[in-house]
Backbone as numpy.savetxt, mean C-alpha at the origin, in Angstrom:
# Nx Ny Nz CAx CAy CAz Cx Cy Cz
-27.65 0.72 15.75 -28.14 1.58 14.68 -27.52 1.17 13.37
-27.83 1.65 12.19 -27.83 1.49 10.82 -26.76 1.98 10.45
-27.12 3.39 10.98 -26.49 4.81 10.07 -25.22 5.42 11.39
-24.45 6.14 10.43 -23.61 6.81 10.80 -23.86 8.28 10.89
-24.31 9.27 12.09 -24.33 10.52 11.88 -23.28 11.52 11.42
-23.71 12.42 10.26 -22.50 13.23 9.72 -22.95 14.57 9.57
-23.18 15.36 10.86 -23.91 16.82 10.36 -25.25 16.41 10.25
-26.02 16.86 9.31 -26.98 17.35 8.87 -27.57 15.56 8.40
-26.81 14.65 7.22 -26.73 13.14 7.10 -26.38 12.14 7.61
-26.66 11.40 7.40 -26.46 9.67 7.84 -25.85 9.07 7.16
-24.66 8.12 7.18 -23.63 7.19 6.55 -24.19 5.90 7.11
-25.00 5.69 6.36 -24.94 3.95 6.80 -24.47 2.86 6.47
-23.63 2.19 7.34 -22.35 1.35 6.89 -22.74 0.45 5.97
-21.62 0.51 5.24 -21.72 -0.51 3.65 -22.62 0.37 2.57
-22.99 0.82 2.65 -23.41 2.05 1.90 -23.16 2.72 0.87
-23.55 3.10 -0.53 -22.47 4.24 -1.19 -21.50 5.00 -0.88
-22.30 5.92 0.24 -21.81 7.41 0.82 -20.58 6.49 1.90
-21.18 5.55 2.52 -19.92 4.74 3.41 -18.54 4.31 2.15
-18.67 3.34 1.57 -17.63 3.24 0.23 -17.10 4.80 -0.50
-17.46 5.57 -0.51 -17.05 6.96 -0.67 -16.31 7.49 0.20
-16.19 7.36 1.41 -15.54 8.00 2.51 -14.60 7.27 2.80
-14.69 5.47 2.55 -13.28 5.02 2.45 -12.45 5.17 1.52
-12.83 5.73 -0.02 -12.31 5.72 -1.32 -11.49 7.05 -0.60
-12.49 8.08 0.05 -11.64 9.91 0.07 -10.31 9.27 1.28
-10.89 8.30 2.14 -9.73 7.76 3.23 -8.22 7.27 2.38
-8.72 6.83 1.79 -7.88 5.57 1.20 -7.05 6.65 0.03
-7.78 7.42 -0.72 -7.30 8.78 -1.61 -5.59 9.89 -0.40
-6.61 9.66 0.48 -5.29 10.82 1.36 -4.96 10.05 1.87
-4.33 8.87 2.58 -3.65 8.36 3.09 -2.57 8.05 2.49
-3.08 7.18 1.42 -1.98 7.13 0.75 -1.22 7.64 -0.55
-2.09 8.25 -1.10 -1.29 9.70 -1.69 -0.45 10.54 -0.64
-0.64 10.99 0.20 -0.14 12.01 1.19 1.40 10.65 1.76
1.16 9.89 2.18 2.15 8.98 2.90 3.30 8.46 1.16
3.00 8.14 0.59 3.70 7.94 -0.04 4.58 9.14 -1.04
4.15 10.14 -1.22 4.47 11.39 -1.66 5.65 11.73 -0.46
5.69 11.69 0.56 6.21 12.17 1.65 7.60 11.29 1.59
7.72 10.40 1.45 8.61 9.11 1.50 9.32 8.86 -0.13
8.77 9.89 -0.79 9.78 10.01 -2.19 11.27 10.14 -2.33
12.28 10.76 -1.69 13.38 10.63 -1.52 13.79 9.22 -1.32
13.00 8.16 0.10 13.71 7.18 0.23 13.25 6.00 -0.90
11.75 6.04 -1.87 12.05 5.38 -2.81 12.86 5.31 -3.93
12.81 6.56 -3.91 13.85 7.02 -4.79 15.24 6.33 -4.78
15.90 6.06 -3.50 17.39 5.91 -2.96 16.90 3.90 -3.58
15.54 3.33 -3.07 15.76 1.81 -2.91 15.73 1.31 -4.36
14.50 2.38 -5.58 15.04 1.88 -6.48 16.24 2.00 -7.30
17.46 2.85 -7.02 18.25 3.28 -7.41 19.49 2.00 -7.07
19.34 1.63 -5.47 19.89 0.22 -4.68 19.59 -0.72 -5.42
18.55 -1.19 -5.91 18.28 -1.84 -6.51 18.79 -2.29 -8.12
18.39 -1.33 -8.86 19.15 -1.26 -10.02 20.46 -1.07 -10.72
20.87 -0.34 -9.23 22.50 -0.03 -9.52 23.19 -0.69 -8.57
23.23 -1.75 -8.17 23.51 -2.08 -6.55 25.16 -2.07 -6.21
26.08 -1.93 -7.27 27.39 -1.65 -7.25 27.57 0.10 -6.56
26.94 1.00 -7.19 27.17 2.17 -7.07 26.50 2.30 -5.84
26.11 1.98 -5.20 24.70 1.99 -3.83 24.94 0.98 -3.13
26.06 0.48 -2.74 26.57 -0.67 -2.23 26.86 -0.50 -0.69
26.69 1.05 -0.36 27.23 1.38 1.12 26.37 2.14 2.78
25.49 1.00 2.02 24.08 1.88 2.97 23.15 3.02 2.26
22.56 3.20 3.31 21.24 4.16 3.29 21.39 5.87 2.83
22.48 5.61 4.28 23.41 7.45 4.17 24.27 7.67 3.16
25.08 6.68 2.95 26.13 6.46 1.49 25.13 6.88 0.19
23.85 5.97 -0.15 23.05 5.96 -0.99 22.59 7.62 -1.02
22.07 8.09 -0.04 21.59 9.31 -0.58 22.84 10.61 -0.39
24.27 10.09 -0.11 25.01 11.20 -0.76 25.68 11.03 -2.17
25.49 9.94 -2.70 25.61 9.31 -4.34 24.34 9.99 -5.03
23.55 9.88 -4.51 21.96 10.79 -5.09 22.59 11.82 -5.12
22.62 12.67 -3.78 22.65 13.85 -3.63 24.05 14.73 -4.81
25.18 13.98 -4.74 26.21 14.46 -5.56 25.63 14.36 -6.96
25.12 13.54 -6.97 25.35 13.69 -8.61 23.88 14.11 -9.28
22.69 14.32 -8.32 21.39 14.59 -8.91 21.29 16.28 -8.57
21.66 16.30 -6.84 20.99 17.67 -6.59 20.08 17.40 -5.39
19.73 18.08 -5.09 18.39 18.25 -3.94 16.85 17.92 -4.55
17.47 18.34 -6.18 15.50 18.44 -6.30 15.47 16.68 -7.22
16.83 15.84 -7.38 16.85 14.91 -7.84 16.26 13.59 -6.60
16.23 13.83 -6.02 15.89 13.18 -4.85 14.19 12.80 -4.71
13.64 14.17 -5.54 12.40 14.04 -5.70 11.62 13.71 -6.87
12.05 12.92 -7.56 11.76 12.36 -8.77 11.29 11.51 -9.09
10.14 11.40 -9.82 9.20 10.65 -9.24 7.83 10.93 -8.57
8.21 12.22 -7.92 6.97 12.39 -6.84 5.22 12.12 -7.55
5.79 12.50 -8.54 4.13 12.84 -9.50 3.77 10.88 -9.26
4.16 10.10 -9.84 4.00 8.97 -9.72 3.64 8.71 -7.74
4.19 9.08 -7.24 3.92 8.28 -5.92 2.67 9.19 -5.62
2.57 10.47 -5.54 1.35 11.26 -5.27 0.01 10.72 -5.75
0.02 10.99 -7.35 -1.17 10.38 -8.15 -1.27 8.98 -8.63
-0.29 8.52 -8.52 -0.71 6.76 -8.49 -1.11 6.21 -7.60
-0.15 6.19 -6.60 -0.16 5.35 -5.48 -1.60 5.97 -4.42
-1.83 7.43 -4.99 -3.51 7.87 -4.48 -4.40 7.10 -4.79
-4.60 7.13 -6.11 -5.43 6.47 -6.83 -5.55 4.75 -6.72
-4.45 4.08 -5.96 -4.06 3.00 -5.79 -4.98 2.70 -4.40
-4.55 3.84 -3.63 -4.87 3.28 -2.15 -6.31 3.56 -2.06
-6.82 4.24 -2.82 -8.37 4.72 -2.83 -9.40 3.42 -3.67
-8.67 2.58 -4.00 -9.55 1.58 -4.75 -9.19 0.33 -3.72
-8.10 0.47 -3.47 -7.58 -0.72 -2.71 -8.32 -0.52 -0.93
-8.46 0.30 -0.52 -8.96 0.71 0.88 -10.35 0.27 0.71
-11.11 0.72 -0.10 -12.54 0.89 -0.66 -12.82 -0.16 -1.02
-12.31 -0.91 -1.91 -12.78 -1.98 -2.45 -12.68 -3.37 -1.55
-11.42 -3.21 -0.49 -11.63 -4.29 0.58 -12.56 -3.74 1.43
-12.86 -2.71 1.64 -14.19 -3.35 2.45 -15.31 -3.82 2.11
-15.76 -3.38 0.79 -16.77 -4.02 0.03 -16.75 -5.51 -0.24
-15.34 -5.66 -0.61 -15.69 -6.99 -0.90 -15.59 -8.21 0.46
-14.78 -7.72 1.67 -15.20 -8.09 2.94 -16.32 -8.44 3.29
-17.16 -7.53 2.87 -18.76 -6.91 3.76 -19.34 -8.24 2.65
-19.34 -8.15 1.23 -19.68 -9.18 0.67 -19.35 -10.57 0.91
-18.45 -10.69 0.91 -17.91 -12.25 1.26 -18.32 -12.61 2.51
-18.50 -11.80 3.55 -18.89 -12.46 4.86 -20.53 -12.36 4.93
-21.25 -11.64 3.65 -23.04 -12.17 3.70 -22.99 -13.11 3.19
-22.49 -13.36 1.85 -22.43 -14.43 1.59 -21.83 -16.06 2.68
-21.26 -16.13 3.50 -20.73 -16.69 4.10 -21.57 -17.21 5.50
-22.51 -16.11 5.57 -23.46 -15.71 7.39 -22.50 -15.82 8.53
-22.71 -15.20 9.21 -22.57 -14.57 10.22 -21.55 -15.38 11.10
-21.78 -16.74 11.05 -21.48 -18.01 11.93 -20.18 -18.15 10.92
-20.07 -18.28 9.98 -19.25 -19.10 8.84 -18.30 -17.89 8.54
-18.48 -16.72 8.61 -17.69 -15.42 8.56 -16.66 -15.17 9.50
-17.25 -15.40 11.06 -16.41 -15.33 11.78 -15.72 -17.03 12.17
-15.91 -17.69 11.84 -15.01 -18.94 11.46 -13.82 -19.09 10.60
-14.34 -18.55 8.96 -13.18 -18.60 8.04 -13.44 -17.34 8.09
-12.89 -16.48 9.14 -12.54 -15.07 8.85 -11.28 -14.67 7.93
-10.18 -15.90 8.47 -8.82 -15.60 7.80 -8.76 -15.50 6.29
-9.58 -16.68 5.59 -9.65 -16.50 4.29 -10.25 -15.62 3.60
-11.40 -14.80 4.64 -12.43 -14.11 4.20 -11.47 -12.71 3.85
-10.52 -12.32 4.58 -9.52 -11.52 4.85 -8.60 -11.64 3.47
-7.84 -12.59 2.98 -7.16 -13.09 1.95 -8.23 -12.76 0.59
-9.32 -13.53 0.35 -9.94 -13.14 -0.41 -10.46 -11.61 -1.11
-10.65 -11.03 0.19 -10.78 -9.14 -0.51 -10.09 -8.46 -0.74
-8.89 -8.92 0.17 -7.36 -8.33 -0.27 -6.74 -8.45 -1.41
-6.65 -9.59 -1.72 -5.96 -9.93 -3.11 -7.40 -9.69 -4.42
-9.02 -9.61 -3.98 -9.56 -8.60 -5.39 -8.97 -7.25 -5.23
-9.24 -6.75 -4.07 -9.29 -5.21 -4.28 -7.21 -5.20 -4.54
-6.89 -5.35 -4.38 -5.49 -5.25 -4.77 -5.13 -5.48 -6.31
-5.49 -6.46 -6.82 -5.63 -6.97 -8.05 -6.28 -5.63 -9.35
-7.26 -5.53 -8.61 -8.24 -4.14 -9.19 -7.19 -2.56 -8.96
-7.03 -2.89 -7.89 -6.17 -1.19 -7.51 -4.87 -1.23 -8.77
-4.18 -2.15 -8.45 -2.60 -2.29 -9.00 -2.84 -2.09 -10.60
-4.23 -2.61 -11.53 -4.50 -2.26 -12.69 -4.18 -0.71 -12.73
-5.14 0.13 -11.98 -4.72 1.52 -12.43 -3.26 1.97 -11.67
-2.87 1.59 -10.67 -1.49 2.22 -10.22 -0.16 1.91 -11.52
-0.09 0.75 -12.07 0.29 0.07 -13.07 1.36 1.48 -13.99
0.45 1.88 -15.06 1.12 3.10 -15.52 1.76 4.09 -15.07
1.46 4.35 -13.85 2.09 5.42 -12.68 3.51 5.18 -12.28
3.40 3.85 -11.82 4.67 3.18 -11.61 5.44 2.66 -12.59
5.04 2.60 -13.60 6.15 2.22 -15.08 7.16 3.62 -15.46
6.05 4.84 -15.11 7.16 5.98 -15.59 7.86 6.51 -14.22
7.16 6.40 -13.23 8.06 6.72 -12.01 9.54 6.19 -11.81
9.48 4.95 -12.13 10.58 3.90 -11.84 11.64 4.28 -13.06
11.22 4.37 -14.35 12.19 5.05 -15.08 12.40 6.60 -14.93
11.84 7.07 -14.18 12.58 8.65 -14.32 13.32 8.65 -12.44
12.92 7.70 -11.66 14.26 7.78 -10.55 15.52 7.04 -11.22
15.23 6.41 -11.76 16.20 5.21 -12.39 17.24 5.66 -13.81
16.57 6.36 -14.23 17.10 6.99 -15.72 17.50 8.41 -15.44
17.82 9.26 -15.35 17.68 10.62 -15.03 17.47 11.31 -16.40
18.04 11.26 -17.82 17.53 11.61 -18.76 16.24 11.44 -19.17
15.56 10.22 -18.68 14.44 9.71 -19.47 13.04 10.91 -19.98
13.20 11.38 -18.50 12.00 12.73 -18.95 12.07 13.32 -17.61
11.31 14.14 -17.45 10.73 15.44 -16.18 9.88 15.07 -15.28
9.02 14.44 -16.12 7.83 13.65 -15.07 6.85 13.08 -15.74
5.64 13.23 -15.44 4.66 12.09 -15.92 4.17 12.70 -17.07
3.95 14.43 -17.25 3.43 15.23 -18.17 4.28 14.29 -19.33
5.70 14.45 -19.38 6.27 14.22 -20.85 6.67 12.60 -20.62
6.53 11.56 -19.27 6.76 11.03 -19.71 5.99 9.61 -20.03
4.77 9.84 -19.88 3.64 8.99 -20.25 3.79 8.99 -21.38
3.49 10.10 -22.61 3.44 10.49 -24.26 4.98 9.69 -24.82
6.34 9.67 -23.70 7.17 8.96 -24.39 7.01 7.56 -24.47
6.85 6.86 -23.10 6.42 5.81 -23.72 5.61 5.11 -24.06
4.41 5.74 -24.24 3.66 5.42 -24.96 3.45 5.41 -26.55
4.15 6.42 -26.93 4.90 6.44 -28.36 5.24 5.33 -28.82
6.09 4.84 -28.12 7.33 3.94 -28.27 6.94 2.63 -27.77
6.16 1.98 -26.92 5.88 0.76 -26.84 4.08 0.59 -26.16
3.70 1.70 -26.42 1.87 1.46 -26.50 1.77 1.06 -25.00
0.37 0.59 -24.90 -0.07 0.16 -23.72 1.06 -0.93 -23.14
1.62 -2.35 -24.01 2.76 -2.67 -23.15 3.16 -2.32 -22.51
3.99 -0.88 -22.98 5.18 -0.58 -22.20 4.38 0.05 -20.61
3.67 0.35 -20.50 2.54 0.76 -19.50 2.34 -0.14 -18.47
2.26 -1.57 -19.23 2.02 -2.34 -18.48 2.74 -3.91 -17.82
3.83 -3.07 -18.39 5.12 -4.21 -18.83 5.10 -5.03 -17.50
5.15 -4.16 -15.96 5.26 -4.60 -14.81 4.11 -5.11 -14.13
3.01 -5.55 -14.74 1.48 -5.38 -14.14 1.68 -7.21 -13.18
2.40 -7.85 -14.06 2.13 -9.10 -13.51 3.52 -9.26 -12.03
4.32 -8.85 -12.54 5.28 -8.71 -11.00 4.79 -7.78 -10.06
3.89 -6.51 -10.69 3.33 -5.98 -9.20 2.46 -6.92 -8.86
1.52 -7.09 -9.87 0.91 -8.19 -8.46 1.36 -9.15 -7.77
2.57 -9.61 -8.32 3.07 -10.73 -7.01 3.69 -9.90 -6.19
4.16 -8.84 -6.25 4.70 -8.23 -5.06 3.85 -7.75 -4.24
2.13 -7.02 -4.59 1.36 -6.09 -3.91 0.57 -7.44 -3.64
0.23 -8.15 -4.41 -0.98 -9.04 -3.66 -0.74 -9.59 -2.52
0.19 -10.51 -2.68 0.67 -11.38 -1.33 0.75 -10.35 -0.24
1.47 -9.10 -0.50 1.56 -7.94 0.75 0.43 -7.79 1.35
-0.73 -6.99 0.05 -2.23 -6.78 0.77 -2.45 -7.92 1.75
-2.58 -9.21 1.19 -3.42 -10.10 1.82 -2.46 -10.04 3.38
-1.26 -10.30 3.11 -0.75 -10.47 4.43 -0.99 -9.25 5.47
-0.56 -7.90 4.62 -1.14 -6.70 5.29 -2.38 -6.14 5.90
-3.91 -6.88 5.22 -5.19 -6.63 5.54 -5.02 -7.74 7.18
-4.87 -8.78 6.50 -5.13 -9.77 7.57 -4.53 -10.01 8.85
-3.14 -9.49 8.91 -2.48 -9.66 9.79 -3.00 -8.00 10.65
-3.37 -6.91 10.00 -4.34 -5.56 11.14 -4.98 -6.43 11.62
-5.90 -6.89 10.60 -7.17 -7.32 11.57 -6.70 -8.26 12.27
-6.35 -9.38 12.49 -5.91 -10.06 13.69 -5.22 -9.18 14.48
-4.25 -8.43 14.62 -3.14 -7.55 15.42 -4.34 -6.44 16.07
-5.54 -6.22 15.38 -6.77 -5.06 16.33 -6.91 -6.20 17.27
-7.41 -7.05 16.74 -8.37 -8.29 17.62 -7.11 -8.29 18.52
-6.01 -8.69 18.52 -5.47 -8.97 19.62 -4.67 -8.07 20.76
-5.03 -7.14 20.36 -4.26 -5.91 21.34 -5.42 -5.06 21.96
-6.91 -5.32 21.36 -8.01 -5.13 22.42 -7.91 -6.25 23.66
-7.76 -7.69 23.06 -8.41 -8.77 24.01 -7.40 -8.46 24.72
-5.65 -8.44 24.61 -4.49 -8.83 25.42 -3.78 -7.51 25.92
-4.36 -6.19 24.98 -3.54 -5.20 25.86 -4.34 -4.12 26.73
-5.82 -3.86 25.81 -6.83 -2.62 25.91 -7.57 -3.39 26.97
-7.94 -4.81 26.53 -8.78 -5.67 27.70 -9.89 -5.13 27.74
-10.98 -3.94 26.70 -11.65 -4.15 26.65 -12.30 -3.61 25.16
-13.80 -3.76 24.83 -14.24 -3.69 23.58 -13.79 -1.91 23.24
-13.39 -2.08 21.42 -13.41 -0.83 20.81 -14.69 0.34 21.07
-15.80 -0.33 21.50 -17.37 0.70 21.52 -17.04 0.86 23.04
-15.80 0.77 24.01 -15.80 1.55 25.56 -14.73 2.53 25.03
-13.73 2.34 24.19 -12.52 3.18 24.06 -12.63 4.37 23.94
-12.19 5.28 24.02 -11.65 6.27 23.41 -11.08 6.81 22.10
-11.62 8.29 21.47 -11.11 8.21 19.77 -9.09 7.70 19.91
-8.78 8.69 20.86 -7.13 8.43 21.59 -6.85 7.11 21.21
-7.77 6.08 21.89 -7.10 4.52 22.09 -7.19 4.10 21.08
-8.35 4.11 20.49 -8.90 3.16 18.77 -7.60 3.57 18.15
-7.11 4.95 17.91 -6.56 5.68 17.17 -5.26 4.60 17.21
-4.70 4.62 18.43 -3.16 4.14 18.84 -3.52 2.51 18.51
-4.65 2.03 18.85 -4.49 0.49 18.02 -4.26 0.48 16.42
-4.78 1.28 16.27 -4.79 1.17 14.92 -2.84 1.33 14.28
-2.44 2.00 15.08 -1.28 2.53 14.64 0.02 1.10 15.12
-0.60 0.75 16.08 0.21 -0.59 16.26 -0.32 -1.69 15.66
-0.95 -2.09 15.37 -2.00 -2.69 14.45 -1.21 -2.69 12.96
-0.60 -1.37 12.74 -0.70 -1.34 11.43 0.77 -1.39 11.28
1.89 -0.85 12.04 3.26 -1.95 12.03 3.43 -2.41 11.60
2.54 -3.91 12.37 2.88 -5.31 12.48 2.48 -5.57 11.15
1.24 -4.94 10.80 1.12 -5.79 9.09 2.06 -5.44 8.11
2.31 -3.93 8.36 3.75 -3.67 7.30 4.60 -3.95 7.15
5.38 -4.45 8.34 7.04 -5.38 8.69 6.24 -6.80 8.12
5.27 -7.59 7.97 5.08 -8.81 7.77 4.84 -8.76 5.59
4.15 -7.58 5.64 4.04 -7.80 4.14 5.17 -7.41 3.44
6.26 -6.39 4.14 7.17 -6.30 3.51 8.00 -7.48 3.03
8.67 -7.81 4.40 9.34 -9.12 3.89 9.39 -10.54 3.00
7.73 -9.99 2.55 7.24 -11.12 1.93 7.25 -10.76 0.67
7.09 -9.58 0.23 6.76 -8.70 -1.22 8.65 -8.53 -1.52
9.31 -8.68 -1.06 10.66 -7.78 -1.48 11.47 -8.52 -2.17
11.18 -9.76 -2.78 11.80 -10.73 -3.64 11.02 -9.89 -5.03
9.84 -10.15 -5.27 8.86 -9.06 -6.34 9.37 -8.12 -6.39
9.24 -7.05 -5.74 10.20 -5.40 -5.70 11.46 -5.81 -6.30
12.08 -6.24 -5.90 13.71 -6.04 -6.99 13.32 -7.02 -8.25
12.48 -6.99 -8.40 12.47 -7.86 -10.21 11.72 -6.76 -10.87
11.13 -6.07 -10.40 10.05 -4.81 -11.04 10.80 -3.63 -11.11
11.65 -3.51 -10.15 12.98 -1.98 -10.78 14.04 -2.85 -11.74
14.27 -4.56 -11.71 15.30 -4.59 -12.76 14.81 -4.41 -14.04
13.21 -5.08 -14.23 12.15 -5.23 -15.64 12.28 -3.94 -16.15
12.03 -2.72 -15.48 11.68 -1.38 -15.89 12.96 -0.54 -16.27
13.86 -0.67 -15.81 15.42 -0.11 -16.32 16.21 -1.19 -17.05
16.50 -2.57 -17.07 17.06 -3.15 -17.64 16.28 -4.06 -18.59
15.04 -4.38 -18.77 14.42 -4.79 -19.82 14.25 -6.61 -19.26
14.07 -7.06 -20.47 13.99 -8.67 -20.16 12.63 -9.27 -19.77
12.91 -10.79 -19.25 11.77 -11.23 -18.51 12.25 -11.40 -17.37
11.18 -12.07 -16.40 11.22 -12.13 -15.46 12.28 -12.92 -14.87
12.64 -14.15 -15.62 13.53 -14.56 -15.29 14.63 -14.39 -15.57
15.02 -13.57 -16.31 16.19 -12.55 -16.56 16.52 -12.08 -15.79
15.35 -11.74 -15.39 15.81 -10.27 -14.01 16.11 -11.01 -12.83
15.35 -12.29 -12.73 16.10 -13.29 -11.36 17.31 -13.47 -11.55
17.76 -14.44 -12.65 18.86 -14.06 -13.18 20.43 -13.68 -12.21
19.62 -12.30 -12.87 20.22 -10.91 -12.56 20.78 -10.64 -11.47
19.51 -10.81 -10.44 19.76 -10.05 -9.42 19.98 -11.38 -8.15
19.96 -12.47 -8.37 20.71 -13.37 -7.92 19.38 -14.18 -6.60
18.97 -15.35 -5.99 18.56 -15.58 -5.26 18.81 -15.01 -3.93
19.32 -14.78 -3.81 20.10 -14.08 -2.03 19.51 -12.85 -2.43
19.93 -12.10 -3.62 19.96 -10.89 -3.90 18.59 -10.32 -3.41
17.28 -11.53 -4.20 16.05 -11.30 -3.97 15.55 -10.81 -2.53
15.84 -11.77 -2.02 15.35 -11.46 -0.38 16.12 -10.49 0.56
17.21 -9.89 -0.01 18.22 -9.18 0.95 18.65 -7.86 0.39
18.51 -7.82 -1.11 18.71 -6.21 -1.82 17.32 -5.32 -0.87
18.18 -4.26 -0.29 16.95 -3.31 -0.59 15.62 -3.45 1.14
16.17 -4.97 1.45 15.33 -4.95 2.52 15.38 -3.96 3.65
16.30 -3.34 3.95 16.63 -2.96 5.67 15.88 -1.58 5.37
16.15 -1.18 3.71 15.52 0.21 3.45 13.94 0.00 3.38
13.56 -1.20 2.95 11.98 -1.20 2.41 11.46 -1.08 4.03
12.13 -2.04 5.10 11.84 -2.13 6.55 11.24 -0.70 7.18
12.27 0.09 6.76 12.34 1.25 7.33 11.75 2.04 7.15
11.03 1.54 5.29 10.21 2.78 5.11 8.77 2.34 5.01
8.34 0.96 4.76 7.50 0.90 4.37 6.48 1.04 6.02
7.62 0.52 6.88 6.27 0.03 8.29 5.67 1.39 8.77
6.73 2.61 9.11 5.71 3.99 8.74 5.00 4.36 8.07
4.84 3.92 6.64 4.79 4.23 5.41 3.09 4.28 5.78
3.13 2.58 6.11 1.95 2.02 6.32 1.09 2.10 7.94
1.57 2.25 8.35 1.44 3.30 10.16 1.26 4.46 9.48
1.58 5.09 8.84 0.77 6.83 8.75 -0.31 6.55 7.83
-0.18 5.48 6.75 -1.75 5.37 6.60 -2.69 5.24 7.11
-2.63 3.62 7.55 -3.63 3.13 8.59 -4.74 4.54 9.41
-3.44 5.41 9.88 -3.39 6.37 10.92 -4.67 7.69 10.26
-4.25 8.03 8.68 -4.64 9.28 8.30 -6.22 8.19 7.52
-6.42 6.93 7.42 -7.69 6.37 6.32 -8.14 6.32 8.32
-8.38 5.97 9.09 -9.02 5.73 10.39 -9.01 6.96 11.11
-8.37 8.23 10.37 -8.56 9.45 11.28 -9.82 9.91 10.44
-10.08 9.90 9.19 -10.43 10.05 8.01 -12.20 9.69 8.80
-12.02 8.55 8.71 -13.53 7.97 9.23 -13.96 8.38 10.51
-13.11 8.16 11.58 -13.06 8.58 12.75 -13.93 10.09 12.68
-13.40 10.72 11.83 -13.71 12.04 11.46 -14.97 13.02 11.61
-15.50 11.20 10.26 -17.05 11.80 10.12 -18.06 10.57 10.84
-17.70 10.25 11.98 -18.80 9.41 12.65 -18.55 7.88 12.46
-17.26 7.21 11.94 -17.15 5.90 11.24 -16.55 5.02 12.56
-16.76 4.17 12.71 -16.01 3.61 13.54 -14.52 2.97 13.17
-13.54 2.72 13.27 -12.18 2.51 13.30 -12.36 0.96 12.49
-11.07 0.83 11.85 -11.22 -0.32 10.88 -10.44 -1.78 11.96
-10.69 -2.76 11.29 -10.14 -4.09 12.42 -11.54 -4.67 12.53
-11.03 -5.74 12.96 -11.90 -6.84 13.36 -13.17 -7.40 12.58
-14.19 -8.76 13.29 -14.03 -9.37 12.44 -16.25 -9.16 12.17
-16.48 -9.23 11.60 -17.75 -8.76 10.42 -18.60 -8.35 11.53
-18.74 -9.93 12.51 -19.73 -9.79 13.43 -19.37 -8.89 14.43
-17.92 -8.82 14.70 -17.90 -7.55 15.77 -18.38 -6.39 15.03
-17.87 -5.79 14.30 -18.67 -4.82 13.57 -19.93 -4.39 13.27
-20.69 -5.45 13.29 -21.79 -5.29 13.68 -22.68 -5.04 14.81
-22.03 -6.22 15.43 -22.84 -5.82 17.12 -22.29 -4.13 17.67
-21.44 -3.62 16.94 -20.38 -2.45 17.64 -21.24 -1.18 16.99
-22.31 -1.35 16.11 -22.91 -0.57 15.16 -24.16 -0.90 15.33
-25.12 -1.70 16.69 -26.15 -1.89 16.73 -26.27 -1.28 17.95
């Protein structure tokens, strides 16, 4: 079949109303998951920028928060991780599948599932590229108000400050280090689910997603989505500590390397990003595929042509 039954309508995949339901997926997943996990960004960019004072772990780190901010200092920031990183995951969810679904017509059917891997790389790094434009401002004032504690209250007063004071720049000061930190992640993150679905049907489920159960799809998806988060982390976390030094200590980029030392790059900050991001990204996966699951969608993974035959 075409269409997806929803009540009373039909979602037929690739669709407006289909791209809409991944945008509302992609809207609560990761607004809701990253809002939730505000305390511990809070603690990594703080590791990060201050790495003398935050020098003693995870638990050390958030009783240095805790003494000297408070309980409600812990949550600072939230407005930024809620409404950015929403607005982030709702273009970024949405827009890779579109541009998936595109790249593999263009490609046919035969040639899609051949260079699937690149086909994978390619939508990841547009729709990422596109998302990170609007997350961009969100994360310029977030990062200075965990990082600064004077700087302002939140996004109400502190968008108008700096925007005052250094215009769209200052807005966008970090746009080119997030994308080396978020792109390379997406791509590694899109691509490595979809291979990690494909391979825990063939090697663990042993059989196709259209015999499973909502239960089983559900739990691939959630192991599925792990493996891509432990792989994009480690790859993005040299980027991450140059984007909290840019935003509190100023400079260029290579200042901030500099700074924060080669070793520093790959090893500040990791054991925490480990810890938070692979749930982070497991309760997404979990709440954008419960999301669809929901209204009649079939579960995300794998590769154009399975999707198709799985929808005929």
């Amino acid at each position: 079949m075409d269409a997806i039954q929803w009540g009373p309508e039909e979602i037929a995949l690739f669709s407006s109303k289909y791209y809409a339901a991944c945008f509302a997926g992609g809207l609560l997943s990761a607004g809701t998951t990253h809002f939730l996990v505000t305390p511990f960004d809070n603690l990594k960019v703080n590791m990060q920028v201050h790495p003398a004072k935050y020098s003693g772990g995870i638990l050390s780190g958030f009783g240095v928060l805790w003494k000297e901010r408070g309980p409600t200092g812990l949550w600072r920031g939230w407005g930024g991780k809620l409404y950015g990183y929403g607005a982030q995951g709702a273009c970024k969810f949405s827009l890779y599948e579109f541009f998936k679904h595109r790249y593999c017509d263009a490609a046919g059917p035969e040639n899609s599932a051949t260079y699937r891997t690149p086909i994978y790389f390619a939508a990841s790094a547009c729709a990422q590229m596109i998302a990170d434009v609007v997350l961009c401002p969100f994360e310029s004032i977030k990062v200075r108000l965990q990082a600064q504690p004077g700087f302002a209250k939140g996004l109400i007063d502190g968008f108008p400050k700096v925007y005052s004071a250094e215009r769209l720049p200052g807005l966008y000061r970090g746009l080119l280090p997030l994308w080396s930190r978020n792109i390379p992640f997406a791509m590694l993150m899109f691509t490595s689910f979809e291979h990690s679905v494909d391979l825990i049907y063939r090697n663990v489920v042993k059989k196709p997603r259209s015999e499973c159960s909502t239960t089983t799809t559900l739990l691939v998806t959630c192991g599925a989505a792990y493996i891509s988060g432990i792989t994009g982390t480690v790859v993005s976390n040299p980027a991450d500590n140059v984007i909290s030094s840019l935003y509190n200590k100023g400079g260029t980029v290579v200042q901030a390397i500099k700074r924060i030392g080669l070793v520093g790059l790959f090893t500040r900050s990791l054991p925490l990003r480990i810890a938070l991001v692979g749930p982070v990204v497991t309760m997404q996966w979990f709440i954008y595929d419960s999301v669809k699951v929901s209204i009649g969608l079939p579960t995300s993974g794998g590769t154009y042509v399975e999707e198709e035959s799985s929808a005929s």
